[in-house]
C-alpha positions as CSV (number, residue, x, y, z in Angstrom):
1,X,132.4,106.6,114.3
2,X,132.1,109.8,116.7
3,X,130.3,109.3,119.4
4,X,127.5,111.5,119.6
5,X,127.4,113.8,123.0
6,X,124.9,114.0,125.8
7,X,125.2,117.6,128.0
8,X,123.1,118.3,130.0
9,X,122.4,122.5,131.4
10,X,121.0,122.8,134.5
11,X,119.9,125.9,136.1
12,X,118.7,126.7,139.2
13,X,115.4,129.2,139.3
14,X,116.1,132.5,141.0
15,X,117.9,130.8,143.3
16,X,118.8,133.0,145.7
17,X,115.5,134.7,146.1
18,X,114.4,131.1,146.5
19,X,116.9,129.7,149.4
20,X,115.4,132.8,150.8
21,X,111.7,131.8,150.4
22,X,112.6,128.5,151.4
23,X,114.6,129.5,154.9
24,X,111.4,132.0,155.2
25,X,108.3,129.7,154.6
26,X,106.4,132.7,155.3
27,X,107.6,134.6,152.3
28,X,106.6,131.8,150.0
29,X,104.1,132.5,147.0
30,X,105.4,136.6,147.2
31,X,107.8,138.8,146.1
32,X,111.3,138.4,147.2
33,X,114.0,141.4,146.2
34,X,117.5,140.3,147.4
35,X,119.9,143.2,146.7
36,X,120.0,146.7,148.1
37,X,117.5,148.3,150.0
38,X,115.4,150.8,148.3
39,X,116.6,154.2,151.2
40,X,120.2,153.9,150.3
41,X,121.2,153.6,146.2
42,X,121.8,149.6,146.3
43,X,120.5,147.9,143.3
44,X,118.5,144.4,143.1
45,X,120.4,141.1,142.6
46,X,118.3,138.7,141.8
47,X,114.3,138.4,142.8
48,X,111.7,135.8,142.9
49,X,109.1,135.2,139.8
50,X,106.5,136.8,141.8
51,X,108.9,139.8,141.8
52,X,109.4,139.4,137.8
53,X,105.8,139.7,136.8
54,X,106.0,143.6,138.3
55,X,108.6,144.0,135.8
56,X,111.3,144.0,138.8
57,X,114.7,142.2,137.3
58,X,118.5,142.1,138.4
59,X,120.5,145.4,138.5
60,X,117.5,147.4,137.9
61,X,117.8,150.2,141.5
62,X,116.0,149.1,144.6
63,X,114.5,152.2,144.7
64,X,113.0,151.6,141.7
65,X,112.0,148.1,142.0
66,X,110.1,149.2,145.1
67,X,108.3,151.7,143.4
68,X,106.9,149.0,141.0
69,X,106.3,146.8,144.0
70,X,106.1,148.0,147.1
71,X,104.6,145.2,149.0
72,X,108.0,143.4,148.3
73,X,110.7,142.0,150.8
74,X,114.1,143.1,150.5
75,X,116.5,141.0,152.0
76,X,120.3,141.1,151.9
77,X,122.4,138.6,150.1
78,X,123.6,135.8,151.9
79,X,126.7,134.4,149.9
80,X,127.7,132.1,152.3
81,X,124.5,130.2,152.2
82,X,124.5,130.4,148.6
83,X,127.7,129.3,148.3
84,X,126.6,126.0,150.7
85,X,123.8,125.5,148.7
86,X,125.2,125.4,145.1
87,X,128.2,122.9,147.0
88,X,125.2,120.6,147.5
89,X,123.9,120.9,143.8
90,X,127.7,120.5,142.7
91,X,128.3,117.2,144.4
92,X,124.7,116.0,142.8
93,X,126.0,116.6,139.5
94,X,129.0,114.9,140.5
95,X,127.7,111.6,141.3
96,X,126.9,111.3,137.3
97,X,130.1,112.7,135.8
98,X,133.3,114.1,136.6
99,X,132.6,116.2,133.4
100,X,131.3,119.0,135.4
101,X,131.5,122.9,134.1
102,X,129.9,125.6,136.8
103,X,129.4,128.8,134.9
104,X,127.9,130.5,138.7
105,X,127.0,129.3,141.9
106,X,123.5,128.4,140.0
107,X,124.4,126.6,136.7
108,X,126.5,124.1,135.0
109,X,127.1,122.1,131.9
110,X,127.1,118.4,132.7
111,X,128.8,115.5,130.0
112,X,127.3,112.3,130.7
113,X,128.4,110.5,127.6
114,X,130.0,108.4,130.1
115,X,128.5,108.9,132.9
116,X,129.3,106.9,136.4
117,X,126.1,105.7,136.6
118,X,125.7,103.8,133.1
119,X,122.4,105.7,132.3
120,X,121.8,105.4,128.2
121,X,119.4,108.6,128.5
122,X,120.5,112.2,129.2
123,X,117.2,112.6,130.1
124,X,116.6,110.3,132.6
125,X,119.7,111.5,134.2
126,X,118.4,115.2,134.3
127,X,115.3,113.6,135.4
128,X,117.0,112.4,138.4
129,X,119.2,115.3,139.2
130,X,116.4,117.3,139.5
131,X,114.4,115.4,142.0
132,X,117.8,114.9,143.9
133,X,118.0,118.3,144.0
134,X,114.5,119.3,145.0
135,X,115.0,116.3,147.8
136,X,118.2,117.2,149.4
137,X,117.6,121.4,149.1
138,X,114.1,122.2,148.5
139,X,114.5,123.8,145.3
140,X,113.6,123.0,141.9
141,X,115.8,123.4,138.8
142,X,115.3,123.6,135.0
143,X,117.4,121.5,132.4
144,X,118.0,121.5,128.9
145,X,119.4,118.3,127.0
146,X,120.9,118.1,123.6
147,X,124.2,117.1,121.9
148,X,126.2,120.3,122.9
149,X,126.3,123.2,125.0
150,X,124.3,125.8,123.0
151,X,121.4,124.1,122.2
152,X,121.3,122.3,125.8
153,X,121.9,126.1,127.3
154,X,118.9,127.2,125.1
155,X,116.4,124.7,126.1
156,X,117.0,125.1,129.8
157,X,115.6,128.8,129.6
158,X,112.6,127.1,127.3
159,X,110.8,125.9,130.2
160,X,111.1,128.1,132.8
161,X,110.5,127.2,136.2
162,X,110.9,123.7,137.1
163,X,110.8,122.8,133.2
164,X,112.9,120.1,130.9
165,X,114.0,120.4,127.5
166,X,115.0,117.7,125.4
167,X,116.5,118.6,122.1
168,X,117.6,115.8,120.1
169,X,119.8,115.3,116.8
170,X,117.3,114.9,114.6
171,X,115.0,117.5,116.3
172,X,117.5,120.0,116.6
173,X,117.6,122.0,112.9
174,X,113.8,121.8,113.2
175,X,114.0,123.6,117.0
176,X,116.5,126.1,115.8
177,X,115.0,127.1,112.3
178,X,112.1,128.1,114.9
179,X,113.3,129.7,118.0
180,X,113.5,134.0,117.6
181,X,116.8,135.6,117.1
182,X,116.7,137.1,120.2
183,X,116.7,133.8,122.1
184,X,120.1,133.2,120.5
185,X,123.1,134.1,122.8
186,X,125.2,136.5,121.5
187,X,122.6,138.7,119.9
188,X,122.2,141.5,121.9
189,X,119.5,144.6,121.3
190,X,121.6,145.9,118.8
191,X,122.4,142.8,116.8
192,X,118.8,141.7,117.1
193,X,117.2,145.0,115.7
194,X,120.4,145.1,112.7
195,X,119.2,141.4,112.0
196,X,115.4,142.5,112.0
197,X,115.9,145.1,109.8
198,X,117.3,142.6,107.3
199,X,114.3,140.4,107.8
200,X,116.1,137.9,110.1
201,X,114.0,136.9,112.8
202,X,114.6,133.0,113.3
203,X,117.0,131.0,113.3
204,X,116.0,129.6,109.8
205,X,116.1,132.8,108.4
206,X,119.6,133.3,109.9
207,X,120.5,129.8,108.1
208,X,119.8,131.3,105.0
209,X,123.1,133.5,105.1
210,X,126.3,132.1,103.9
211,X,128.9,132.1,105.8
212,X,131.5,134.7,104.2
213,X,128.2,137.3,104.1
214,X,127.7,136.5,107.9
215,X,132.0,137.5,108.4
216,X,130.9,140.7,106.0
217,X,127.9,141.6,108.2
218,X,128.9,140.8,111.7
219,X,132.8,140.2,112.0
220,X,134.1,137.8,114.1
221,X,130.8,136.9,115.2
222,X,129.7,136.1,111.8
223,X,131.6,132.5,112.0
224,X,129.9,132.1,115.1
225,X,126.4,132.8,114.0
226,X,127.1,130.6,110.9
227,X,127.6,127.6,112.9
228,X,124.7,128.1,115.3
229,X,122.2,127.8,113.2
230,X,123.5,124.6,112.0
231,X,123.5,123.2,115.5
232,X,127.1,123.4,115.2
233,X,128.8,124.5,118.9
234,X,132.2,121.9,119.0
235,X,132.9,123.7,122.6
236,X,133.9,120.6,125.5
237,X,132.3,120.6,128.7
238,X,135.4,121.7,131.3
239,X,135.6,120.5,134.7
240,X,136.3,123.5,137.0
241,X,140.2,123.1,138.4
242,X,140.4,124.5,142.3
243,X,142.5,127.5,142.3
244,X,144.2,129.1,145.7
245,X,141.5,131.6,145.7
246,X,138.5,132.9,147.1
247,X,135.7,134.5,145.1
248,X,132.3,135.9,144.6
249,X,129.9,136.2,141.5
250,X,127.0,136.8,140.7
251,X,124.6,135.8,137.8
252,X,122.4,138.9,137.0
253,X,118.8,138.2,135.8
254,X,118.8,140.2,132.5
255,X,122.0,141.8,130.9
256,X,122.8,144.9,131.5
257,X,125.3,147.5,130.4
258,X,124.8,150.4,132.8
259,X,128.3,150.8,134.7
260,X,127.3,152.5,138.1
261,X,124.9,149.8,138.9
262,X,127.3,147.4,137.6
263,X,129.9,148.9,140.5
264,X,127.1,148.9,143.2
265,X,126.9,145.3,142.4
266,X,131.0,144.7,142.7
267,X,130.5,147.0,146.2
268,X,128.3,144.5,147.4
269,X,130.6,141.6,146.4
270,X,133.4,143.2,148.0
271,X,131.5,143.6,151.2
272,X,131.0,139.5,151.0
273,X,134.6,138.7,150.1
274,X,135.8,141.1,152.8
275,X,133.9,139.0,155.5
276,X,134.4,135.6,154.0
277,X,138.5,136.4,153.9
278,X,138.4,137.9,157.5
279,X,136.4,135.3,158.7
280,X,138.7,132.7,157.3
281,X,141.9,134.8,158.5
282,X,143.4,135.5,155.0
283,X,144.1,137.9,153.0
284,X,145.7,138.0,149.3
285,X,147.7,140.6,147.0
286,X,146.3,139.9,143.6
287,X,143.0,141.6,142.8
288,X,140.8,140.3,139.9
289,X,137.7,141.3,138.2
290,X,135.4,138.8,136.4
291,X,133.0,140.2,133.6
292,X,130.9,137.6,131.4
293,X,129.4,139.5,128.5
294,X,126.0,139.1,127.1
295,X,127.8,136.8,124.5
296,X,128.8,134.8,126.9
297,X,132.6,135.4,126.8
298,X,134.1,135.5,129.8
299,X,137.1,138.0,130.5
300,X,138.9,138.8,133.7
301,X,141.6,142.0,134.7
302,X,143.7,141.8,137.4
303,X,146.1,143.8,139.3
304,X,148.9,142.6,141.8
305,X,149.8,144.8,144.5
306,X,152.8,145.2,147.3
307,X,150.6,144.5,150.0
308,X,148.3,141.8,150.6
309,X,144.7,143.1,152.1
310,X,141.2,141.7,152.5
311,X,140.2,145.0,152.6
312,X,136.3,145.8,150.4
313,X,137.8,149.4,150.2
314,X,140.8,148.6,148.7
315,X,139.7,145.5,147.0
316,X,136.7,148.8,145.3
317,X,140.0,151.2,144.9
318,X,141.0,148.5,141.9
319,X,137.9,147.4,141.0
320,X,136.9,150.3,139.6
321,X,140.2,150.8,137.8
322,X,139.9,147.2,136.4
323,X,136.5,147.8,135.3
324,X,138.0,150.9,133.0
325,X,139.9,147.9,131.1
326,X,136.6,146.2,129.6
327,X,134.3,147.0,127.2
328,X,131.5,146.7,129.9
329,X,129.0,149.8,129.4
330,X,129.8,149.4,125.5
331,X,128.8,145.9,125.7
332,X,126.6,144.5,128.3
333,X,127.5,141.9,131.1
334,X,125.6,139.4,132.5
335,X,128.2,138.0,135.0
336,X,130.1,139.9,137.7
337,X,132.9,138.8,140.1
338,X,135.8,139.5,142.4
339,X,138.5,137.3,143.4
340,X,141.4,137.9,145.7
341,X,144.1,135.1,145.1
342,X,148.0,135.1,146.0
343,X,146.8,134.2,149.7
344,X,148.4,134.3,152.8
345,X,147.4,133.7,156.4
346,X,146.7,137.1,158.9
347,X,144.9,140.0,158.2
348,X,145.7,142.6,155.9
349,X,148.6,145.0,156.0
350,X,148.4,148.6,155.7
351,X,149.7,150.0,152.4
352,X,153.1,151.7,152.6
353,X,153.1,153.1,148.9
354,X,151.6,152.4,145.9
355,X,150.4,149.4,144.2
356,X,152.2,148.4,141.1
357,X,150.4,147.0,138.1
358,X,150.7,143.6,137.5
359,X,149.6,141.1,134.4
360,X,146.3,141.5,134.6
361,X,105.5,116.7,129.2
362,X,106.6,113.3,127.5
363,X,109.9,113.8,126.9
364,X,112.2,112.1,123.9
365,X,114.8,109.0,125.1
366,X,118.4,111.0,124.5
């Protein structure tokens, strides 16, 4: 008989706003902005839930965001904190399973089917992740259980902040048929107001379509869509495999699909990977450029070129090329990152010609 899976989602609340507030005790209980800062045309990051209520969210201008709240702190990003931080909450996860999938610095799937610690319930387990995590960082973290990776993503946004959600087999036709179309990833502003305008607002009323007519209406994502509201999602969870690379992404807040903030954001990352390789004393020839789309698929473009740099300028000069290559704008992205691989020790050389493309609560036992 098939053995029924146990994934856990866990995902850090505005975490970097919070590693701020919790470096700066002072700043606690107020809003945090980490981004650009509102003189200059920089764009915000991520911010703290006492910044959300003023209707500030990621990749929205600073200028803007200070407009709405002016009584905010804007603070620059620290990546290399973050990037210590989330190597903390990593190894947590990995004293319960090897079956470990990041999807950013502040969120991973976790199988614990067979999990090191012989714990029966997937609860339990998230449970005790997220008091580790609290005790060994400071910062709280939501979860969402269930039987595969959709309905365990879904339910750790249900509860938001320093919330659990448990969705079980049995409960988990009953917490779809309920849960608004617009909570289902994949279905985007457009999709949502096509589906509303055929009366499909939950996921019960998006049951009701067959298959075939869910293909005729929405293409490839028909299949997709069919499936979802079935509870269906066969995807495994996959470990993350070290690469010779070094990278930067980041997670935005709300999707978004307006290009020139979306290369403000890549400016900033470029900034961080230029003083993480120099600081390191590398540099690397292939370029690549990570997008995640609201729908959650991930796509990357990359570019190989004579010379190996570690330069933000020239690392940009590519970047903005690469970013030509995807359909972000025309679809909007939730996830941006650079990484600069095919490494070498020394810093960067200057270019001699050209670059050449390359292959680019009471919670339920579960």
């Amino acid at each position: 008989m098939h053995k029924i899976r146990k994934i856990i989602h866990i995902d850090m609340d505005a975490f970097y706003a919070a590693i701020e507030q919790r470096d700066r005790p002072d700043l606690k209980g107020k809003p945090v902005i980490v981004g650009g800062n509102p003189d200059n045309r920089g764009v915000v990051a991520a911010c703290s839930y006492e910044a959300r209520k003023y209707g500030i969210h990621s990749a929205m201008s600073s200028r803007m965001a200070y407009k709405l709240c002016p009584r905010a702190t804007f603070l620059p990003p620290r990546f290399d904190t973050y990037r210590s931080v989330s190597a903390q909450i990593m190894n947590i996860f990995r004293e319960y399973s090897d079956l470990v999938e990041p999807l950013s610095l502040d969120e991973a799937f976790i199988d614990v089917t067979h999990n090191k610690k012989n714990i029966a319930s997937a609860t339990l387990i998230a449970q005790e992740i997220r008091k580790n995590i609290h005790a060994k960082t400071g910062l709280t973290a939501s979860a969402g259980v269930s039987y595969n990776k959709f309905l365990a993503k879904v339910a750790s946004d249900f509860d938001k902040p320093d919330g659990i959600t448990v969705v079980t087999p049995d409960a988990a036709q009953d917490f779809i048929n309920k849960l608004p179309i617009r909570k289902f990833f994949g279905v985007g502003k457009v999709t949502e107001q096509k589906m509303l305008s055929m009366g499909i607002q939950t996921g019960a009323d998006l049951k009701r379509l067959a298959r075939l007519e869910l293909e005729h209406l929405f293409g490839k994502s028909g299949e997709y869509f069919y499936e979802i509201s079935r509870g269906i999602d066969s995807r495994p969870v996959t470990p993350y495999r070290v690469r010779k690379s070094i990278g930067q992404e980041i997670t935005l807040d709300k999707d978004i699909d307006d290009v020139t903030g979306m290369l403000s954001i890549l400016q900033d990352i470029a900034r961080e990977l230029e003083e993480d390789m120099q600081q390191k004393k590398l540099s690397g020839r292939t370029v690549t450029l990570k997008l995640k789309y609201h729908d959650f698929k991930s796509i990357t473009r990359s570019i190989t070129l004579e010379d190996r740099t570690n330069s933000a300028g020239i690392i940009m000069e590519h970047i903005r090329k690469l970013l030509e290559k995807t359909d972000a704008g025309a679809k909007k992205v939730r996830l941006l990152g650079i990484t600069l691989s095919n490494l070498s020790e020394g810093p960067h050389k200057t270019r001699k010609k050209q670059p050449s493309a390359a292959k680019q609560l009471r919670l339920p036992i579960f």
